[in-house]
C-alpha positions as a Markdown table, in Angstrom:
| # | Residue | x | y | z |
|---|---|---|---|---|
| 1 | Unk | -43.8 | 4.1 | 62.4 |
| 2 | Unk | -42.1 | 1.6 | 59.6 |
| 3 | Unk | -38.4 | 3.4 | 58.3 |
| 4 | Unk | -38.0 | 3.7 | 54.7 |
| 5 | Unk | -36.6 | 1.1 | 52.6 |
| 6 | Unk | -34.2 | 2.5 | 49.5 |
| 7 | Unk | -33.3 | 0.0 | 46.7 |
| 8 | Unk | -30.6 | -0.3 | 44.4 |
| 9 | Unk | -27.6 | -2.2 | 42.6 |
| 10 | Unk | -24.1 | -1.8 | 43.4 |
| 11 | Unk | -22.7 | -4.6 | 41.3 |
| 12 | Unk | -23.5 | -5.4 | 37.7 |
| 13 | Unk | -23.0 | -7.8 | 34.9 |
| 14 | Unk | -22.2 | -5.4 | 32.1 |
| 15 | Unk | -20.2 | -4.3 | 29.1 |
| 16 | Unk | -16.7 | -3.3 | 31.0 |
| 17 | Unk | -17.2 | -6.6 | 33.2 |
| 18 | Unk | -18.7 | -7.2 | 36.8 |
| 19 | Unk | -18.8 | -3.5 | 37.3 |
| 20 | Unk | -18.6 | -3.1 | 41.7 |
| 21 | Unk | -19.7 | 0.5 | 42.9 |
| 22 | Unk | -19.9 | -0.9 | 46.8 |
| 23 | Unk | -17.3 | 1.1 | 48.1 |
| 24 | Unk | -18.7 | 4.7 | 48.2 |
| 25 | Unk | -22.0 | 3.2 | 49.7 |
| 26 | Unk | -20.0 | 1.8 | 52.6 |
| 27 | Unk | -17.1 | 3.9 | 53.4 |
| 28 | Unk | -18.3 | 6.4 | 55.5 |
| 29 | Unk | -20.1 | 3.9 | 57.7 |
| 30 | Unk | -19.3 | 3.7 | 61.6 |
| 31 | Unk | -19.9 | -0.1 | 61.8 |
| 32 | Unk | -19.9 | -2.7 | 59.2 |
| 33 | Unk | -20.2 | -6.4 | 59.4 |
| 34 | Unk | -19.1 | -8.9 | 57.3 |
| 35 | Unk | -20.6 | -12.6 | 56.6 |
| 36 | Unk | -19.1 | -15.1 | 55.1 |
| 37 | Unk | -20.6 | -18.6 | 54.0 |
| 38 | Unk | -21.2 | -21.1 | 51.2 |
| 39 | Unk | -24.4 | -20.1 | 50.6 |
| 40 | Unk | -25.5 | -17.2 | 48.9 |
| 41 | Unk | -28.9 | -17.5 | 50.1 |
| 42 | Unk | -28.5 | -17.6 | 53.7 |
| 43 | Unk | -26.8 | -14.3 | 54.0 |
| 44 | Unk | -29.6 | -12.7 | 52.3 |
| 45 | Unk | -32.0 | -13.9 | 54.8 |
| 46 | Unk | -30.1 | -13.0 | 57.4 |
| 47 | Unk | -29.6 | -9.5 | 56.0 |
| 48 | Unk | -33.3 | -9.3 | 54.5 |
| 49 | Unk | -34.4 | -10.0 | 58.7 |
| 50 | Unk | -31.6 | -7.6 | 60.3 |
| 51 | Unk | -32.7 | -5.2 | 57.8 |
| 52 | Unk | -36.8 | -5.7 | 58.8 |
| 53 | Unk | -35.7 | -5.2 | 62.0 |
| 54 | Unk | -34.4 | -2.1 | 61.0 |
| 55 | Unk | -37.3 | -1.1 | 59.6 |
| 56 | Unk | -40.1 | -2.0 | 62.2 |
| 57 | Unk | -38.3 | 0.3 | 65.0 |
| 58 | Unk | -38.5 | 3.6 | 62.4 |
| 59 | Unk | -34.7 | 3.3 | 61.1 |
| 60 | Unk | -34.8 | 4.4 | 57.5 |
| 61 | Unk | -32.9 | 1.2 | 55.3 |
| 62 | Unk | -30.8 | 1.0 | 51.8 |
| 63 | Unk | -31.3 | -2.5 | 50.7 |
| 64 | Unk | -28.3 | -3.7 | 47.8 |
| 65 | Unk | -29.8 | -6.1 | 45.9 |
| 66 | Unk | -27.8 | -8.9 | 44.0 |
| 67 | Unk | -27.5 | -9.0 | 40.4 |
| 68 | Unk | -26.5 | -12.6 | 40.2 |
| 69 | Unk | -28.6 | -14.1 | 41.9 |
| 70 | Unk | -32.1 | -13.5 | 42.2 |
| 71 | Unk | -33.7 | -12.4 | 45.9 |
| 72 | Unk | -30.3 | -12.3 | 46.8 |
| 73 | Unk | -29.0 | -9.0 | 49.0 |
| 74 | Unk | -25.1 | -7.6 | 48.3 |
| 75 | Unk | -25.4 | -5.4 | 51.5 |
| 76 | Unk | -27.9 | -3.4 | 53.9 |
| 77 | Unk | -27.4 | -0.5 | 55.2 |
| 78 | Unk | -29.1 | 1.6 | 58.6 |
| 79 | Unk | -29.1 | 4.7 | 57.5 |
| 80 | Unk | -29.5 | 6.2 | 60.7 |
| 81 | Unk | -26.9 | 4.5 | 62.7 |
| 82 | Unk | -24.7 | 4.4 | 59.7 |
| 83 | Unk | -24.0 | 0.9 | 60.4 |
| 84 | Unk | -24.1 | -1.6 | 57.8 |
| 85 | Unk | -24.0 | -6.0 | 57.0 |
| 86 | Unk | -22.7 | -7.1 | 53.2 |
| 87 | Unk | -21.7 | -10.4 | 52.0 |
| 88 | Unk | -18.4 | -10.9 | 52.6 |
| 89 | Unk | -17.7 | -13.4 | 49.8 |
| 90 | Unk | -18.5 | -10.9 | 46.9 |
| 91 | Unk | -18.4 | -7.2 | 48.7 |
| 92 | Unk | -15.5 | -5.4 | 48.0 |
| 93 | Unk | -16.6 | -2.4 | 51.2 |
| 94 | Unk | -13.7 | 0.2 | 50.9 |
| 95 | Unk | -14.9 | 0.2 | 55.1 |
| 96 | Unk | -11.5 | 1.7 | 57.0 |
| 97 | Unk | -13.0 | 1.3 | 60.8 |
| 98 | Unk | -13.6 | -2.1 | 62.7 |
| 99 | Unk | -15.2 | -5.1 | 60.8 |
| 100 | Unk | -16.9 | -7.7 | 62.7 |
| 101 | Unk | -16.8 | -10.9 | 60.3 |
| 102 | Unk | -19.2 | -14.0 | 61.1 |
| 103 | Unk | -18.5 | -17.4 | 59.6 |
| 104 | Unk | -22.4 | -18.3 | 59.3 |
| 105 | Unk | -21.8 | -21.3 | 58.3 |
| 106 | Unk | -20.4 | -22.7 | 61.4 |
| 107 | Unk | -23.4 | -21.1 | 63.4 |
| 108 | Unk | -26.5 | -22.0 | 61.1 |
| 109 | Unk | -26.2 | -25.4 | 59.3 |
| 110 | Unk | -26.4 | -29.0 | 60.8 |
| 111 | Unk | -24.0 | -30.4 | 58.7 |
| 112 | Unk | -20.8 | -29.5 | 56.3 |
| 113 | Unk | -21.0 | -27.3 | 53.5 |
| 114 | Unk | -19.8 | -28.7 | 50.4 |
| 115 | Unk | -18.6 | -26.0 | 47.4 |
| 116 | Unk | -21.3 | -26.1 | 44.3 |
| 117 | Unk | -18.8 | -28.7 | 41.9 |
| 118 | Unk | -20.5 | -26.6 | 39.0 |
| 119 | Unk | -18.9 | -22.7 | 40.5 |
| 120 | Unk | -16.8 | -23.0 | 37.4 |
| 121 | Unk | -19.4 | -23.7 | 34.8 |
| 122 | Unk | -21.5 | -20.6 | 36.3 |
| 123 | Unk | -18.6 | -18.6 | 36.2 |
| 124 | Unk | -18.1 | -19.1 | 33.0 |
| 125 | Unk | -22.3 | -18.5 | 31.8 |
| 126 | Unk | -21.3 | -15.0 | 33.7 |
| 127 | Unk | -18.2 | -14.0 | 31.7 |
| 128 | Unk | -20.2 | -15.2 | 28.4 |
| 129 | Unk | -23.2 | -12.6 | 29.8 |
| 130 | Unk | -20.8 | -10.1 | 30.2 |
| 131 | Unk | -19.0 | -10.9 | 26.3 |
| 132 | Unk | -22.3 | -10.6 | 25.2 |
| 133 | Unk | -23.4 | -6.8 | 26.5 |
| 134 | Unk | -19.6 | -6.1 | 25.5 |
| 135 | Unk | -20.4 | -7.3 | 21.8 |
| 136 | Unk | -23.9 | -5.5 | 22.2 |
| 137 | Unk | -21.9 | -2.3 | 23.0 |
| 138 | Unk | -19.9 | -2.1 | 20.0 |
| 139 | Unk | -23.1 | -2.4 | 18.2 |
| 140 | Unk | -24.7 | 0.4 | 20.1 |
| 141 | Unk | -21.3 | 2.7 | 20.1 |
| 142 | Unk | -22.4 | 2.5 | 15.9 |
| 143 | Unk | -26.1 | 4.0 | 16.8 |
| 144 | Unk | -24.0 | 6.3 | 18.3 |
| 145 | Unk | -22.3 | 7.9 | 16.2 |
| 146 | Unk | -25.6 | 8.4 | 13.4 |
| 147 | Unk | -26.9 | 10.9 | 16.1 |
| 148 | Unk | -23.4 | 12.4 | 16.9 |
| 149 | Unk | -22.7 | 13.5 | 13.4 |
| 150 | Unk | -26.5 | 15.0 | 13.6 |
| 151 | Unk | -25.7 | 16.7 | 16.5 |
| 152 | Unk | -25.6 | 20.8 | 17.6 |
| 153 | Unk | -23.1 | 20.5 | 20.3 |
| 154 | Unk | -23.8 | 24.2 | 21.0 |
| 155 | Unk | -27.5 | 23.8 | 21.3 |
| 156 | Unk | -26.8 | 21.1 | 23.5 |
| 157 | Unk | -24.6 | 23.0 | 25.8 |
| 158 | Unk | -27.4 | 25.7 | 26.3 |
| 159 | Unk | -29.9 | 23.2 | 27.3 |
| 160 | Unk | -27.8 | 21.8 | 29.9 |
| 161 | Unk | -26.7 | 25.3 | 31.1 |
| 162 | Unk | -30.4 | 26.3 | 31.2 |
| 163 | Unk | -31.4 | 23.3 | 33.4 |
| 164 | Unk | -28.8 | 24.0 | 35.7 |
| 165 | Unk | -29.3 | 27.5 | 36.1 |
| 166 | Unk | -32.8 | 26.4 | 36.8 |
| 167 | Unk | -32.4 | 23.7 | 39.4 |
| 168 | Unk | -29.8 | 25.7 | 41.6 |
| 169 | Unk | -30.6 | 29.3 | 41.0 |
| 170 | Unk | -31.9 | 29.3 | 44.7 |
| 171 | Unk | -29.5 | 27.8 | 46.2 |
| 172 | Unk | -26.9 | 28.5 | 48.8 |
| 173 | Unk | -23.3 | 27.0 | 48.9 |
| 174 | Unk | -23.5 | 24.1 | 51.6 |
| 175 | Unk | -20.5 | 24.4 | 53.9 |
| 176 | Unk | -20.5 | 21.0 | 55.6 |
| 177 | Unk | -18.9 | 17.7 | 54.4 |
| 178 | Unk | -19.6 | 17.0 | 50.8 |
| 179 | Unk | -20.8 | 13.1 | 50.1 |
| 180 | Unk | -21.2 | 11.4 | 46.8 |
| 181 | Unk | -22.2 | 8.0 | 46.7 |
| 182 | Unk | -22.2 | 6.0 | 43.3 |
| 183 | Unk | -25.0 | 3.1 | 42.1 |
| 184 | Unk | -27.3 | 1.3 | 39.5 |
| 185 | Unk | -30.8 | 1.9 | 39.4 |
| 186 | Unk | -31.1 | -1.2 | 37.6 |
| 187 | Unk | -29.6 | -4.0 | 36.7 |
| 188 | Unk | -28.9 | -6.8 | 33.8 |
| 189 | Unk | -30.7 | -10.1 | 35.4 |
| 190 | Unk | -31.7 | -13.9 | 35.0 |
| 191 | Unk | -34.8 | -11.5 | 34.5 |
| 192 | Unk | -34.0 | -10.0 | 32.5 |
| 193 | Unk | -33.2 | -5.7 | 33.1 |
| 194 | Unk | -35.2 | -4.4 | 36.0 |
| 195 | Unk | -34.8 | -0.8 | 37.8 |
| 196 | Unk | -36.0 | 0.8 | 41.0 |
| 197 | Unk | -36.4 | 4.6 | 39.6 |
| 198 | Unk | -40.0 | 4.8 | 41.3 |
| 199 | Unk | -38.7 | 3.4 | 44.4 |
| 200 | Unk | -35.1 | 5.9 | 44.1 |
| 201 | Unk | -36.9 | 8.7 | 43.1 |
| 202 | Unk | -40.5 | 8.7 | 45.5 |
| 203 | Unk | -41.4 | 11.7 | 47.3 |
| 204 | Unk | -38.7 | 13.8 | 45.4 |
| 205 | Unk | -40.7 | 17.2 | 44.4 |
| 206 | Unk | -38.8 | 17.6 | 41.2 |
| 207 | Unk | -38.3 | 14.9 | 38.5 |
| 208 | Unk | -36.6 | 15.4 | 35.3 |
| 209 | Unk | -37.4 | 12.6 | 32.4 |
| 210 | Unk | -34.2 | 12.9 | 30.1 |
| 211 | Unk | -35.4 | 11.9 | 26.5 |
| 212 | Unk | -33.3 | 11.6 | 23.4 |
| 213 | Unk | -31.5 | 8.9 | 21.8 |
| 214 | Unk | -28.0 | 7.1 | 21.7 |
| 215 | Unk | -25.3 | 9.4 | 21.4 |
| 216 | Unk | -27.6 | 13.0 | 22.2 |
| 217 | Unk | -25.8 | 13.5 | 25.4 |
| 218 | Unk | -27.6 | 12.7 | 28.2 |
| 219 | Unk | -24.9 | 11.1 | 30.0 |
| 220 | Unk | -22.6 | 14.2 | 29.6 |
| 221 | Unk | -26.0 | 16.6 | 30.6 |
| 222 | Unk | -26.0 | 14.3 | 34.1 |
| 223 | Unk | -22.5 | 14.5 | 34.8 |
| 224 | Unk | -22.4 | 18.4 | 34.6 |
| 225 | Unk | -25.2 | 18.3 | 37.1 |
| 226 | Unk | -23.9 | 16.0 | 39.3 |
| 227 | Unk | -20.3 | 18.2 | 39.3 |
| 228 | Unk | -22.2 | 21.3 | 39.8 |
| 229 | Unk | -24.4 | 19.8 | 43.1 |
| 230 | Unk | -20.5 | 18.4 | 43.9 |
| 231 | Unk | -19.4 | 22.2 | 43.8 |
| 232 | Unk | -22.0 | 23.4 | 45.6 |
| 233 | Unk | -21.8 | 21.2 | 48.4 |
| 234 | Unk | -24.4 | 19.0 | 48.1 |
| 235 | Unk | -24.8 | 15.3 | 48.8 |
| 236 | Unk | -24.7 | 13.7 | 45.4 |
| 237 | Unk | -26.4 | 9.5 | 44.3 |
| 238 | Unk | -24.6 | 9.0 | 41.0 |
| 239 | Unk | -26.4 | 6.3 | 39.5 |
| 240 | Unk | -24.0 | 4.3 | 36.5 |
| 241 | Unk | -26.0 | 3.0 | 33.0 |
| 242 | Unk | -25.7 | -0.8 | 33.8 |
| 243 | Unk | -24.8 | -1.3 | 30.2 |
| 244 | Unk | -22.1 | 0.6 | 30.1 |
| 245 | Unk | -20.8 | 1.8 | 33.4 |
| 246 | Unk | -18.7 | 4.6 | 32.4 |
| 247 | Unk | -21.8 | 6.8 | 31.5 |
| 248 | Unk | -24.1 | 8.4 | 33.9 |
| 249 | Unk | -28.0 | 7.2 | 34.1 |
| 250 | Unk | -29.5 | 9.2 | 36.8 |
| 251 | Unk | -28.9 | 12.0 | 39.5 |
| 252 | Unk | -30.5 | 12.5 | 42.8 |
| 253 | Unk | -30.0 | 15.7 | 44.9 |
| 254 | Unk | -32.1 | 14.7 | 48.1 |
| 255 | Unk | -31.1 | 17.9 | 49.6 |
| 256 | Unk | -33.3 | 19.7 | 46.9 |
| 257 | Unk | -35.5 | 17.1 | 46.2 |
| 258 | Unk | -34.4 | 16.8 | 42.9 |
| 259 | Unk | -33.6 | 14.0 | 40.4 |
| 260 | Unk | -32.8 | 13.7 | 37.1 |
| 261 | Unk | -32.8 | 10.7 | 34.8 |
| 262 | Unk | -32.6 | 9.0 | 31.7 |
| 263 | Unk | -36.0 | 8.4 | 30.8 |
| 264 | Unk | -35.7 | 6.1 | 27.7 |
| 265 | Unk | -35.7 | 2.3 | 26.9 |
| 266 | Unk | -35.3 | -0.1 | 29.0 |
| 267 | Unk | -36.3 | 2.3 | 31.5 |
| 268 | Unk | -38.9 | 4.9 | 30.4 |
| 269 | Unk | -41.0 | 6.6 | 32.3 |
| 270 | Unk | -43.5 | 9.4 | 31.2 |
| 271 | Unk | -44.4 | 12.7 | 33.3 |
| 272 | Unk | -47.0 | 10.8 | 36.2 |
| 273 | Unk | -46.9 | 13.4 | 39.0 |
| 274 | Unk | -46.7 | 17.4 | 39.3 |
| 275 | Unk | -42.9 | 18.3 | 39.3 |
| 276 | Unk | -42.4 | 15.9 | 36.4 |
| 277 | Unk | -40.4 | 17.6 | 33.4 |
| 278 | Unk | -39.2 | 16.2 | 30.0 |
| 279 | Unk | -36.3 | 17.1 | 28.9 |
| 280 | Unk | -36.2 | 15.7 | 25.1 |
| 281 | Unk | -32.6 | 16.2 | 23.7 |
| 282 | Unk | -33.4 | 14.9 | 20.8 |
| 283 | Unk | -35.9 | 17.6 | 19.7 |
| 284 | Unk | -33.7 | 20.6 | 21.1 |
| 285 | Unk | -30.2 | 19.3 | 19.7 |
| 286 | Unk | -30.2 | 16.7 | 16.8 |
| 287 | Unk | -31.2 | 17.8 | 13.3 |
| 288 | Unk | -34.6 | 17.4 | 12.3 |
| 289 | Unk | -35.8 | 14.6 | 10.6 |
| 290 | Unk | -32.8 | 12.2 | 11.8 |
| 291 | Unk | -34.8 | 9.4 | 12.4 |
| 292 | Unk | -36.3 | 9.2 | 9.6 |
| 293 | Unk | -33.2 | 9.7 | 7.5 |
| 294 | Unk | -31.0 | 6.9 | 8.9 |
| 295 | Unk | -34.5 | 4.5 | 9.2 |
| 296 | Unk | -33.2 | 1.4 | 8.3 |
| 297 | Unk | -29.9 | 1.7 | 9.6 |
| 298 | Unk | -31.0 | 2.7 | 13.2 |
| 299 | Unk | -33.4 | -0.1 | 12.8 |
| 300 | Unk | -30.3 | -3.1 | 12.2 |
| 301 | Unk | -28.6 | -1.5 | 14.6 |
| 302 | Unk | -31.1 | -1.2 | 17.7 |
| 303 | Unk | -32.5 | -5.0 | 16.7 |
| 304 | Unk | -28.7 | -6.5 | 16.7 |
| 305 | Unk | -27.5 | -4.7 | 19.8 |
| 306 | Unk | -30.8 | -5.9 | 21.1 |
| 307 | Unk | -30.4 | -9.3 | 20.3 |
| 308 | Unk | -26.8 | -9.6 | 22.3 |
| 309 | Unk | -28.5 | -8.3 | 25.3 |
| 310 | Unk | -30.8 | -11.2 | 25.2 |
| 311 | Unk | -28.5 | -13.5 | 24.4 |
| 312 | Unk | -26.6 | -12.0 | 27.8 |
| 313 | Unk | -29.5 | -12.6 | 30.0 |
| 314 | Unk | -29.9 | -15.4 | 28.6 |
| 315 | Unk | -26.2 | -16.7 | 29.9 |
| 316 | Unk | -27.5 | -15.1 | 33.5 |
| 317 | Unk | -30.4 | -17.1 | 33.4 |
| 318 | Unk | -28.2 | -20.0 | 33.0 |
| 319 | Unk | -25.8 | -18.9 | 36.0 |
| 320 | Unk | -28.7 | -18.1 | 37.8 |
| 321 | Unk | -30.4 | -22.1 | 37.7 |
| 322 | Unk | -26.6 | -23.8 | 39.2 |
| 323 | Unk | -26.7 | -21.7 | 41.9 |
| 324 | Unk | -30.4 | -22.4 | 43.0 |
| 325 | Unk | -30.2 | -26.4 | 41.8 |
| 326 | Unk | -27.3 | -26.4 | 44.6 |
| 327 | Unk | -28.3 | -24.1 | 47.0 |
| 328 | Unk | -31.8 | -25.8 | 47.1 |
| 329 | Unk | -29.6 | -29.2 | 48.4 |
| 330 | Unk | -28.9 | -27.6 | 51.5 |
| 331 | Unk | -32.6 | -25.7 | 52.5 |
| 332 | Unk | -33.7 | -28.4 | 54.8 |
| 333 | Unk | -30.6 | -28.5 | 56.8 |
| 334 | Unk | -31.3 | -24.8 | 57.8 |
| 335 | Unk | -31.7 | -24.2 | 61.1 |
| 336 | Unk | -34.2 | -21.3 | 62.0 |
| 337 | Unk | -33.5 | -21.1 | 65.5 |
| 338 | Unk | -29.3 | -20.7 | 65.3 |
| 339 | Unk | -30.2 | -17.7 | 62.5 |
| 340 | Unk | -33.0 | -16.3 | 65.1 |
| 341 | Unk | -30.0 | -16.7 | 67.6 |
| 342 | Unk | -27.6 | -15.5 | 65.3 |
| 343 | Unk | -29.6 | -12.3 | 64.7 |
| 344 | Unk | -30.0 | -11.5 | 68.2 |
| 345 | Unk | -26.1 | -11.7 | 68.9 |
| 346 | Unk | -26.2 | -9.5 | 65.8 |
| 347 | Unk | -28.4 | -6.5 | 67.7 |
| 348 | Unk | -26.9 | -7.3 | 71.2 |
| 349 | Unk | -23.9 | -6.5 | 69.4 |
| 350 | Unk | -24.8 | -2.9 | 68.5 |
């Protein structure tokens, strides 16, 4: 029987910067490996076939996907031998045992690797992506505050009391070692934004949908939750807003089967299987008629903060194009079999 394959971001192009959450993910391995080369594209397939190795002998699998470049890995992890590979060029692993680091480009290429004589200009395309969501977030901090200043902060404080009297009101302190690892769902791409909630969240029996709007609190509302599963001993996936990575997008308590997340653009999701409960802080905390009252205001706001997220993917787009125009020089001089060897030194080296 095929493992289970878990997806996610641990490196983003946002507001605050390239934001890198690797460490947590990788820590507590027993054996990580390292691989270093030119190429960003060759350790991805290298990863993507260790990792499908993984898979077809029933090991469940955590698959780091790249935000830079697109089909490109950041790390995979076994979750059952707790061993894992990430690129050693970018991944910044926090591992404290033994890493093994290949040179793959020694062992898979026919010829000498030259380095891309446009990395600065992409470089550049990804600090003007990340200038952009910066801009985009002083925009957005304005949206903000209209819904702030409509706020019951009281109201607010009983909702997020009542849901966590509600998800742990049958639950025992865990006394074991506590875990909390931190992510993205989703990520800022030369795609544009994508996100792996159904993936993250399948087979969970409980779902909370977060509604509301800028500034209603749903951030704060996660991190209580995610401190109170802390407390309580459980193993905590803190999942950062890939905009801003200070604030808290989703929480998943796998030991309860329970997530929580926030269910609004550019990732909403509506109620789709039993267990699915909206949470709409909008309705239960912000004055009535809000949205209506500041119409046109939350309208310029939304549309310009809007506009300098496109304009950001639009740099990663750019970023995104130099890499493949160079890498695709060098896809011919591939060799299959030294990666098939390469692979199997990998396993034999378990």
């Amino acid at each position: 029987m095929s493992g289970k394959a878990l997806h996610y971001f641990a490196g983003d192009h946002t507001a605050k910067g390239f934001y890198q959450l690797y460490e947590s993910n990788f820590s507590q391995l027993n054996h990580a490996v390292s691989l270093k080369s030119k190429l960003k594209s060759t350790k991805s397939i290298i990863m993507q076939q260790i990792a499908d190795d993984w898979l077809s002998k029933g090991d469940d699998v955590e698959f780091i996907h790249s935000s830079s470049f697109l089909d490109g890995l950041d790390g995979v992890i076994n979750s059952n031998l707790q061993r894992g590979v990430y690129d050693g060029d970018l991944v910044h692993a926090g591992f404290e045992g033994e890493v093994k680091t290949y040179h793959i480009d020694h062992e898979c290429f026919q010829q000498d690797l030259e380095i891309n004589p446009n990395q600065e200009k992409m470089y550049e395309y990804f600090q003007k992506a990340q200038d952009s969501f910066e801009k985009g977030l002083d925009i957005h901090d304005g949206l903000e505050e209209i819904y702030i200043n409509q706020m019951n902060f009281d109201q607010a404080n009983q909702v997020t009391n009542r849901l966590i009297t509600e998800i742990f009101q049958h639950t025992k302190y865990q006394q074991r070692q506590q875990s909390t690892k931190h992510r993205f769902f989703g990520a800022s791409t030369a795609k544009g934004v994508i996100d792996f909630i159904p993936n993250l969240t399948d087979g969970l029996n409980k779902r909370y949908l977060i509604k509301g709007r800028a500034g209603t609190g749903k951030s704060t509302l996660l991190k209580k939750v995610a401190r109170e599963a802390e407390n309580k001993g459980y193993d905590v996936e803190v999942y950062h807003c890939g905009f801003d990575p200070e604030s808290i997008d989703m929480v998943v308590i796998r030991q309860l089967s329970t997530c929580l997340f926030d269910s609004t653009d550019p990732h909403e999701y509506f109620p789709e299987q039993d267990g699915d409960v909206i949470v709409d802080l909008y309705r239960e905390t912000v004055a009535p008629g809000t949205d209506e009252k500041f119409a046109k205001a939350i309208e310029i706001l939304t549309n310009h903060y809007k506009g300098y997220m496109k304009i950001g993917a639009g740099y990663l787009f750019e970023a995104n194009k130099i890499h493949l125009d160079w890498e695709e020089r060098y896809t011919t001089c591939l060799d299959d079999k030294k990666i098939a060897e390469f692979i199997d030194k990998f396993h034999h080296s378990s």
